[in-house]
SEVORO-117808 format. One record per residue (C-alpha): residue in three letters; chain; x, y, z. Coordinates in steps of 0.5 Angstrom, whole numbers, padded with zeros to 4 digits, m for minus. Each point is the difference from the previous one (the first is absolute). Layout:
N
ala / A / X / Y / Z
...
//
This chain:
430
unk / A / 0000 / 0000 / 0000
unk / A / 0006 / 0004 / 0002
unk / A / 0002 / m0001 / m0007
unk / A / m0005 / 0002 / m0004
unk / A / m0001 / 0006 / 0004
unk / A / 0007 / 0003 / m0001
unk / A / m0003 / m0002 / m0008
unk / A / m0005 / 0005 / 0001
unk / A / 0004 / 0005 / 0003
unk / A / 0006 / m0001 / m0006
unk / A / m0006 / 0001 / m0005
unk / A / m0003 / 0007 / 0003
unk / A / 0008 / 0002 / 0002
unk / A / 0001 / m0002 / m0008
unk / A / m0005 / 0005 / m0003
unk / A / 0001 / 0006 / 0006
unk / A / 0007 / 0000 / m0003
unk / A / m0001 / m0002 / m0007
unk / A / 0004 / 0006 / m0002
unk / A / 0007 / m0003 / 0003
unk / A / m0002 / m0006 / m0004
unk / A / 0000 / 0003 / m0008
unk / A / 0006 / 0000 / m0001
unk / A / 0001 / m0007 / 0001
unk / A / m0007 / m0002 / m0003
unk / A / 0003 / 0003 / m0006
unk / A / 0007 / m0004 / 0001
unk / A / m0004 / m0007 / 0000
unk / A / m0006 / 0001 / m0004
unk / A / 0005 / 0003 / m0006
unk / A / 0006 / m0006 / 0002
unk / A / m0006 / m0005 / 0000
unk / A / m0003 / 0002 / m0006
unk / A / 0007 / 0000 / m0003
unk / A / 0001 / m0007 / 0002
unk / A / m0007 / m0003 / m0002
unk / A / 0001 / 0003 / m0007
unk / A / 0007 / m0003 / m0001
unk / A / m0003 / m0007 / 0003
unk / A / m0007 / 0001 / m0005
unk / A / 0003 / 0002 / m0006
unk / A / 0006 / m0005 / 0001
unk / A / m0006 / m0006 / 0001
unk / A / m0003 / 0003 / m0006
unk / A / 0005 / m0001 / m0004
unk / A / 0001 / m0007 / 0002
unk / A / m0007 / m0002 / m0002
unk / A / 0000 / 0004 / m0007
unk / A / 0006 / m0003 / m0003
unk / A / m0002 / m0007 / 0004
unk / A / m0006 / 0001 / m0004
unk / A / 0002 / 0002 / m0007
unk / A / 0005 / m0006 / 0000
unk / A / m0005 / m0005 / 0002
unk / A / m0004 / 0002 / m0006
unk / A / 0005 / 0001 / m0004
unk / A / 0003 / m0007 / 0001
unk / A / m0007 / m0003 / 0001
unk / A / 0001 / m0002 / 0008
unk / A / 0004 / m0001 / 0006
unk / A / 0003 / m0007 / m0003
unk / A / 0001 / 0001 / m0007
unk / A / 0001 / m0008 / m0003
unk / A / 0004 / 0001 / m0006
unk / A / 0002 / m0005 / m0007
unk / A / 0006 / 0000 / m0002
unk / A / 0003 / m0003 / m0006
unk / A / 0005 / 0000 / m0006
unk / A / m0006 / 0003 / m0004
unk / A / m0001 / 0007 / m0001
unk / A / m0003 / 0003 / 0006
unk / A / m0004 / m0004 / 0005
unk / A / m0004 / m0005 / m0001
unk / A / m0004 / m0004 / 0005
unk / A / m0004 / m0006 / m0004
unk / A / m0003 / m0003 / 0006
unk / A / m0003 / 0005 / 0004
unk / A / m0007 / m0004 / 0000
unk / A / 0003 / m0005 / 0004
unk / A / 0004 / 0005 / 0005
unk / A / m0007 / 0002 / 0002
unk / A / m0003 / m0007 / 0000
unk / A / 0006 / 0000 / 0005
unk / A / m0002 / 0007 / 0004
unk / A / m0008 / m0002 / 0000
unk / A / 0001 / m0007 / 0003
unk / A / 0006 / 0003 / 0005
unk / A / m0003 / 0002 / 0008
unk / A / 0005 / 0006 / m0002
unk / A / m0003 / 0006 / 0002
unk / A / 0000 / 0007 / m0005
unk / A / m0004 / 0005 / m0003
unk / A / m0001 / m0001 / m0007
unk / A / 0005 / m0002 / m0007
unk / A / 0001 / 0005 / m0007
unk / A / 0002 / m0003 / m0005
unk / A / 0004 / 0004 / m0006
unk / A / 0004 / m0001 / m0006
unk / A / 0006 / 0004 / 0001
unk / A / 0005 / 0003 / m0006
unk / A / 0005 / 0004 / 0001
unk / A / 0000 / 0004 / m0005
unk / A / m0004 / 0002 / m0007
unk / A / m0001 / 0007 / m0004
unk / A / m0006 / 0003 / m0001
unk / A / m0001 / 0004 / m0007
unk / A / m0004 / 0006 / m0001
unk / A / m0001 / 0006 / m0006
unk / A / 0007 / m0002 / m0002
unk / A / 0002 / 0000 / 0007
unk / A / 0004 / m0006 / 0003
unk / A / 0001 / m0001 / 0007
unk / A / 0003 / m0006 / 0005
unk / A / m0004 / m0002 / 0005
unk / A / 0005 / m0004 / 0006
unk / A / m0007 / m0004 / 0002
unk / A / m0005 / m0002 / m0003
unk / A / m0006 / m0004 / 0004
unk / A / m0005 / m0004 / m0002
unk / A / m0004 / m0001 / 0006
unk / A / m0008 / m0003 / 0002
unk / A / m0004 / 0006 / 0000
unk / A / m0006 / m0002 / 0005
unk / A / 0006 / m0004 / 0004
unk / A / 0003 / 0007 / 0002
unk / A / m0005 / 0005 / m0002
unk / A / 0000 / 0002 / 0008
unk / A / 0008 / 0001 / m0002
unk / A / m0003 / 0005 / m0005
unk / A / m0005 / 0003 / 0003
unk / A / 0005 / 0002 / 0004
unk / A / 0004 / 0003 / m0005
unk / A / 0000 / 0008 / m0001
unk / A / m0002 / 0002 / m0008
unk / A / 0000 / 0006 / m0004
unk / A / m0005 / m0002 / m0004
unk / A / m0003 / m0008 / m0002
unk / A / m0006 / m0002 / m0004
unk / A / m0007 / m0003 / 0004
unk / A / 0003 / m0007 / 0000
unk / A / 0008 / 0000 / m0001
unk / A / 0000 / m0008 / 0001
unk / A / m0002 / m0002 / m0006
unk / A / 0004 / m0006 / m0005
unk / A / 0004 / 0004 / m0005
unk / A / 0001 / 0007 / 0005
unk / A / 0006 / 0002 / 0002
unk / A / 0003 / 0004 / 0006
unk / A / 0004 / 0004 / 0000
unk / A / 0004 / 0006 / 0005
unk / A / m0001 / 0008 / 0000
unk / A / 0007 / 0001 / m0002
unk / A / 0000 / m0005 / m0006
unk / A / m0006 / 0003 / m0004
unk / A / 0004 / 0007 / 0001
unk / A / 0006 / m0002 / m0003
unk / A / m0005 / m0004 / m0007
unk / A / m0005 / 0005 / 0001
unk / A / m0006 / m0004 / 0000
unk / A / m0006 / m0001 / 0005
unk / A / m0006 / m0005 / 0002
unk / A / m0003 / m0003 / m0005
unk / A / 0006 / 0001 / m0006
unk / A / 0004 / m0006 / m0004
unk / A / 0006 / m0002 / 0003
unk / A / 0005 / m0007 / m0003
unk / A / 0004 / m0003 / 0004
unk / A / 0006 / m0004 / m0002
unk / A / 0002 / m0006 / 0005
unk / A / 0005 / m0006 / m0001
unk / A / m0003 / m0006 / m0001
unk / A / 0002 / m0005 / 0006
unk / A / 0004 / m0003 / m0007
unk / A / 0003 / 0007 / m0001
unk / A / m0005 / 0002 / m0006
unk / A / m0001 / 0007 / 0000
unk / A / m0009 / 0000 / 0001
unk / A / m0004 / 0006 / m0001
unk / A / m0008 / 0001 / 0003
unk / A / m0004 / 0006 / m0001
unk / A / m0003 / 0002 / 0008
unk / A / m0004 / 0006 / 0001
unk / A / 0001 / 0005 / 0005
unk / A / m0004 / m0001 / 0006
unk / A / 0003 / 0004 / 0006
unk / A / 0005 / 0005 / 0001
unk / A / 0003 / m0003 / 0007
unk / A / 0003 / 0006 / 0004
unk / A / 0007 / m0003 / 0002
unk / A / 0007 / 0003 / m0001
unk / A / 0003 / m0003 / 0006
unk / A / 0006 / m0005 / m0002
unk / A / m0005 / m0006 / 0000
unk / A / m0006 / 0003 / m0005
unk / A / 0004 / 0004 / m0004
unk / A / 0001 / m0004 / m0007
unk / A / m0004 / m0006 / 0001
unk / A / m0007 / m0002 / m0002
unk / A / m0006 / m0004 / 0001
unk / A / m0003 / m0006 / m0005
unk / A / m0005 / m0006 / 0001
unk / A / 0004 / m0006 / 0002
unk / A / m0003 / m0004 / m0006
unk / A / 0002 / 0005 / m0005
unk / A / 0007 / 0000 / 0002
unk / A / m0001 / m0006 / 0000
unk / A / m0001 / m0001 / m0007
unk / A / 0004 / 0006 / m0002
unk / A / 0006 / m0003 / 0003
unk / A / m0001 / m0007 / m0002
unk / A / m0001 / m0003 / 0007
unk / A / m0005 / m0007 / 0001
unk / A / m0006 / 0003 / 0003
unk / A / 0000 / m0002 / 0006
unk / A / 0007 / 0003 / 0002
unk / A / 0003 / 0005 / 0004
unk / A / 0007 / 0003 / 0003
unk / A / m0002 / 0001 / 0007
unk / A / m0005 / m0002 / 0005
unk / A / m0001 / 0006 / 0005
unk / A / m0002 / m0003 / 0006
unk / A / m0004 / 0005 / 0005
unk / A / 0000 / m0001 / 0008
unk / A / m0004 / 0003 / 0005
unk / A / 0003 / 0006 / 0004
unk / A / 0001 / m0004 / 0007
unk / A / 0005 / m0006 / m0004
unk / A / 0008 / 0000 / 0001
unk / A / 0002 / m0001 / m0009
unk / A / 0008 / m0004 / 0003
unk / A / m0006 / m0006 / 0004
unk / A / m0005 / 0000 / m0007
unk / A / 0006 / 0000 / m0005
unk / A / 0003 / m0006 / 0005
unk / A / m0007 / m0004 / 0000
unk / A / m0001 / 0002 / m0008
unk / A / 0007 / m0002 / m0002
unk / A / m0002 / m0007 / 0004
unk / A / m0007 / m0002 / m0003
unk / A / 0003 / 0002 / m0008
unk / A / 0008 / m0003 / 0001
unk / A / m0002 / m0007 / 0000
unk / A / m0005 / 0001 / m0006
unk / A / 0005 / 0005 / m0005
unk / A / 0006 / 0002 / m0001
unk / A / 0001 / 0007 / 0006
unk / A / 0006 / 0004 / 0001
unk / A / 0003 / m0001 / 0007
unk / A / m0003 / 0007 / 0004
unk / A / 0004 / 0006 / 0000
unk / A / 0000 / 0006 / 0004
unk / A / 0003 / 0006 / m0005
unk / A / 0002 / 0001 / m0007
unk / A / 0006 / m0003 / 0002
unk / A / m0004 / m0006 / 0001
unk / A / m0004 / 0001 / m0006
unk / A / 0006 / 0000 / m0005
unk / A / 0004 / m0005 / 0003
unk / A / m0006 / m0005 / m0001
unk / A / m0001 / 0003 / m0007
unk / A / 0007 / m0002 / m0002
unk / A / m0001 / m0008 / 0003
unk / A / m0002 / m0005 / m0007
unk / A / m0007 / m0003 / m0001
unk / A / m0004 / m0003 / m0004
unk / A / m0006 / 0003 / m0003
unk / A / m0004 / 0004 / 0005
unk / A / 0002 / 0002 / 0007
unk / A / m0005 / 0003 / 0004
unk / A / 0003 / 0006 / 0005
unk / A / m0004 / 0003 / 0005
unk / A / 0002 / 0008 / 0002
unk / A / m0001 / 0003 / 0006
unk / A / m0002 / 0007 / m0002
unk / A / 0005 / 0002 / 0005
unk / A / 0005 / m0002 / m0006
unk / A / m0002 / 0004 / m0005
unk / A / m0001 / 0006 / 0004
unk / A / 0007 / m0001 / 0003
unk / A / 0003 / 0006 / m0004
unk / A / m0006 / 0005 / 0001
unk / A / 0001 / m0002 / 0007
unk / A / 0006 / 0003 / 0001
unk / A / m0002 / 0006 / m0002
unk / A / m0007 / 0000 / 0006
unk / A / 0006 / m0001 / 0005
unk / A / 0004 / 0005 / m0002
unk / A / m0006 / 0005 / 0001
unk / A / m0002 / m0004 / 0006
unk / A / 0008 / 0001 / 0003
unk / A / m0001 / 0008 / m0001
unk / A / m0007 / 0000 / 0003
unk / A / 0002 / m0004 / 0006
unk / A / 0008 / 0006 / 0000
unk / A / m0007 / 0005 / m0001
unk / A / m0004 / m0005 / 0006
unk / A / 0006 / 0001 / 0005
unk / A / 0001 / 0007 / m0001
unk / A / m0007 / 0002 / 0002
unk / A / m0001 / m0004 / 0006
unk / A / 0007 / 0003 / 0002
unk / A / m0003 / 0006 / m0002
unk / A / m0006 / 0000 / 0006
unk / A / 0004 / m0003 / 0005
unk / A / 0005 / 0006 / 0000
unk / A / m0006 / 0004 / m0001
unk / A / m0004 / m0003 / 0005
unk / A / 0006 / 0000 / 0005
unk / A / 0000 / 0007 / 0000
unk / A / m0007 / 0003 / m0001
unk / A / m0002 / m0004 / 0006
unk / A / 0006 / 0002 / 0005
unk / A / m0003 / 0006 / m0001
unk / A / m0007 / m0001 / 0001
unk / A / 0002 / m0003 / 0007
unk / A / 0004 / 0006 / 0001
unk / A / m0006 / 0005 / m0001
unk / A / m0004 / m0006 / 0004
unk / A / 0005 / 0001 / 0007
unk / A / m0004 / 0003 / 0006
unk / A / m0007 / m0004 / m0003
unk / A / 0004 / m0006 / 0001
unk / A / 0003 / 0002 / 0007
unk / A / m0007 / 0002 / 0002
unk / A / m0002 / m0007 / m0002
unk / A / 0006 / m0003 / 0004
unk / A / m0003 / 0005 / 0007
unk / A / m0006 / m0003 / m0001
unk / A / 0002 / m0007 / 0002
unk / A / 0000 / m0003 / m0008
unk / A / 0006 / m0005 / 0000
unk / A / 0006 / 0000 / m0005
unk / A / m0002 / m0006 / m0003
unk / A / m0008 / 0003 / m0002
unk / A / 0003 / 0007 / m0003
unk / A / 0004 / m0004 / m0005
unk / A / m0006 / m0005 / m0001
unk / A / m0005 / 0007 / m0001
unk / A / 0006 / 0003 / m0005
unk / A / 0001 / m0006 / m0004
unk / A / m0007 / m0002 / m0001
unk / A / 0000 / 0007 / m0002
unk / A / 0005 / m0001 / m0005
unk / A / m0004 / m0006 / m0001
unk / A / m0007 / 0004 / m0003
unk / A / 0005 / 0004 / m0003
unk / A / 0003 / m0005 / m0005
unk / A / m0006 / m0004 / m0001
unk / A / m0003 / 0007 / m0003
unk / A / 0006 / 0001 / m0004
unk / A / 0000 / m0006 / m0003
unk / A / m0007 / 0000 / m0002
unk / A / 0001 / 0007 / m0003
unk / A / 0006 / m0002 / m0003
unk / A / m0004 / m0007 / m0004
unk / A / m0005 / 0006 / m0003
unk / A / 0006 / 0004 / m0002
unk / A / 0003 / m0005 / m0003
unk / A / m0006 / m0002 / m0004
unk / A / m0001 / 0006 / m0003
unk / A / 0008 / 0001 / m0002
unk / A / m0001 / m0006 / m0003
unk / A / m0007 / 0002 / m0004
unk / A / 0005 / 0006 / m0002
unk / A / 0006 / m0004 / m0002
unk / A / m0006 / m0005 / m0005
unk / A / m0001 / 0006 / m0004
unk / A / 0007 / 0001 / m0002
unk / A / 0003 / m0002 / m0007
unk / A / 0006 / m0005 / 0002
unk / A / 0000 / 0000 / m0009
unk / A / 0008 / 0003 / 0001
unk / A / 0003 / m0007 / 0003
unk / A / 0002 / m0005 / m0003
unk / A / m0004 / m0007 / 0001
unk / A / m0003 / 0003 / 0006
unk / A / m0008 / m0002 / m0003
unk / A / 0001 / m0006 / 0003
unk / A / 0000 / 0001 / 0006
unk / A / m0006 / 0005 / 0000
unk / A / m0007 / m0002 / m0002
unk / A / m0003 / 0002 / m0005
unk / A / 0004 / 0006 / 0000
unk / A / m0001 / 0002 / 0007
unk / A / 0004 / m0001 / 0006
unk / A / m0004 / m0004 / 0005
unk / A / 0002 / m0001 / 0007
unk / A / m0002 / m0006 / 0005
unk / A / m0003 / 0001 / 0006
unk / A / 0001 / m0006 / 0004
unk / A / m0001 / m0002 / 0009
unk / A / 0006 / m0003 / 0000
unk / A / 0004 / 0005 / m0004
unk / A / m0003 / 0006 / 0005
unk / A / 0001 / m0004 / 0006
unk / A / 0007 / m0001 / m0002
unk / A / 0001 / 0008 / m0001
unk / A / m0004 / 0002 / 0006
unk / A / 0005 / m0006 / 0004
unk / A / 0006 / 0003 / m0002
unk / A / m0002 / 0008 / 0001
unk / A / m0001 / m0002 / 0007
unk / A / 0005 / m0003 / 0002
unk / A / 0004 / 0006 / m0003
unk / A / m0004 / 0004 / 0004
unk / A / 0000 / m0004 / 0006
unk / A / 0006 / 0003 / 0003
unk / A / 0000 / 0007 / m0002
unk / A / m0005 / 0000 / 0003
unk / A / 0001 / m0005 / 0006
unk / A / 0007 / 0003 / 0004
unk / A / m0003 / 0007 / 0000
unk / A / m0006 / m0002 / 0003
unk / A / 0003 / m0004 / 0005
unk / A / 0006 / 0006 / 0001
unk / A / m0005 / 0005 / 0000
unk / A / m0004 / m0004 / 0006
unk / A / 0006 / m0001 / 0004
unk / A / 0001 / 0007 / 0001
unk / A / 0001 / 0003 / 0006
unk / A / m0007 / 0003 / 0003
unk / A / 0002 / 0007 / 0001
unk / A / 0004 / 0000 / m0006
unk / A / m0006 / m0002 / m0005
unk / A / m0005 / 0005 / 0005
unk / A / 0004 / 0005 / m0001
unk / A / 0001 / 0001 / m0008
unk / A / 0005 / m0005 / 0000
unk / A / 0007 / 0001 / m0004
unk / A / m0001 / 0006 / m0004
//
């Protein structure tokens, strides 16, 4: 009870003195805010890039034909399925695709290389789609003999929805093949993944590139958010090693190549983590990860000198009512405890204010073009910076603040308590 009275007394104290705590309440809402946007916009960007990846290599496991023939090739794809289906392996969905890398595409005179050329299954991913941002499309982009193709792309052929445009392909047998597509959507993408690719009806580039029907070069496997890729790669590698010829797993690009380099026959089935492929971008999220957490430190510093300071001189200011309170018969211990739940109502209003900060900063930072640096759209949705807001995130941030704080604050509370009676009653130092 004795507790929760010296409570209510550091609430009424906290707003009969709220001037003296301004200064701090914008050192902690500012420092907070800060922290919250580096952590949000970092986790933002994390998301972004890892779901741009996914549905650009078409799932967190990516299962890859590799052969002595022209591109990649997976001849058997129905009876991996039939090996998925009939598994107790847990995942969200497959998306098959026929994958070239490379093709041209022929407009008005104008030719244009193409670094991938996807054939997909247009209902199959239509939620991928749907997801996507466009310039323009027509009513049903989805259609047999369509083509997608990037914003950026139909700027350098100048063409737009709904013209004639000629692909040119390699045949698995190395013939050159061409097929008239009509241009269904205009997908705005320039990051480094969407800018010179396109899309197709899997069965068209099939038949383009002389594929058999039922083949394709990879199997994207989909997991749910909760499973662990390294446990259900291990579990998929186990179900289709004693079936077919699989790579041994690997971990890195390293790996991968190091298995590529090894000699078989036909076809050997290779399951990529999309970690793999994202290992060289990677490099560049942790070097902006590492100045966020150099900018991260140098805050949290930042308000712990700030705090240190400014709060000496809120004890000082506060000396004969701290002396008054000892005269009274309040003990040394419940002094500290009233100031410190002090301290306590005003961290908690500073990290609110400071999260609502951070939210509108972030809204403002979302309106900024980021066109003018290189390959930055991947990690940016829809051309917009995002920022992730989670619990786990804003307790970690609110945990470290306070124990920065905790000791600018603790050993003067406990120093300014200790003072002689007739010191603190006088005015104390001057």
């Amino acid at each position: 009870m004795r507790l929760w009275h010296l409570f209510s007394l550091a609430f009424r104290y906290f707003f009969l003195h709220l001037r003296h705590y301004l200064f701090l309440f914008a050192a902690l809402s500012f420092g907070f805010a800060v922290i919250s946007t580096l952590t949000s916009v970092q986790e933002g960007m994390e998301q972004n890039l890892y779901s741009v990846s996914q549905a650009h290599y078409s799932g967190d496991i990516i299962m890859v034909g590799e052969s002595n023939r022209r591109y990649k090739v997976i001849y058997n794809a129905d009876e991996i399925l039939s090996i998925l289906e009939n598994s107790s392996m847990e995942y969200e969905k497959t998306i098959l695709r026929t994958q070239l890398n490379g093709g041209t595409l022929h407009y008005n005179g104008t030719a244009l290389d193409m670094k991938y050329v996807f054939g997909v299954d247009w209902q199959e991913e239509r939620d991928i789609f749907e997801s996507m941002s466009y310039t323009s499309r027509t009513d049903d982009p989805y259609t047999p003999g369509s083509i997608m193709i990037s914003s950026p792309v139909a700027e350098q052929l100048q063409a737009r929805v709904g013209d004639l445009l000629t692909l040119e392909v390699r045949t698995l047998e190395g013939q050159v093949n061409t097929m008239s597509l009509v241009v269904s959507a205009l997908v705005e993408d320039r990051s480094l993944f969407g800018y010179f690719k396109c899309y197709i009806s899997r069965d068209d580039l099939n038949n383009l590139a002389q594929f058999p029907a039922d083949a394709v070069s990879n199997i994207g496997l989909y997991l749910n958010s909760n499973q662990e890729s390294g446990a259900v790669r291990e579990e998929l590698y186990g179900l289709l090693s004693s079936e077919m010829d699989v790579a041994p797993l690997f971990e890195d690009r390293k790996g991968l190549y190091r298995a590529r380099w090894d000699k078989w026959q036909g076809t050997r089935l290779f399951l990529v983590p999309l970690s793999v492929y994202l290992s060289e971008v990677d490099l560049l999220l942790k070097a902006i990860s590492m100045v966020s957490y150099c900018l991260y430190a140098l805050m949290v510093l930042i308000i712990t000198v700030s705090v240190a300071v400014t709060f000496r001189l809120v004890l000082h200011e506060r000396e004969r009512e701290i002396g008054t309170m000892r005269a009274i018969a309040f003990h040394q211990s419940e002094i500290v405890v009233q100031l410190m739940f002090e301290t306590l109502i005003l961290f908690i209003f500073s990290l609110g204010f400071g999260l609502v900060l951070s939210r509108f900063v972030v809204t403002l930072a979302s309106f900024v073009d980021y066109s003018f640096i290189p390959s930055f759209e991947i990690f940016l949705e829809n051309g917009k910076l995002t920022a992730v807001y989670t619990v786990s995130s804003f307790l970690a941030n609110a945990g470290i603040v306070f124990l920065a704080v905790l000791p600018a604050v603790l050993f003067p509370v406990i120093m300014a308590a200790k003072r002689p009676l007739a010191g603190l009653l006088s005015g104390g130092s001057k």
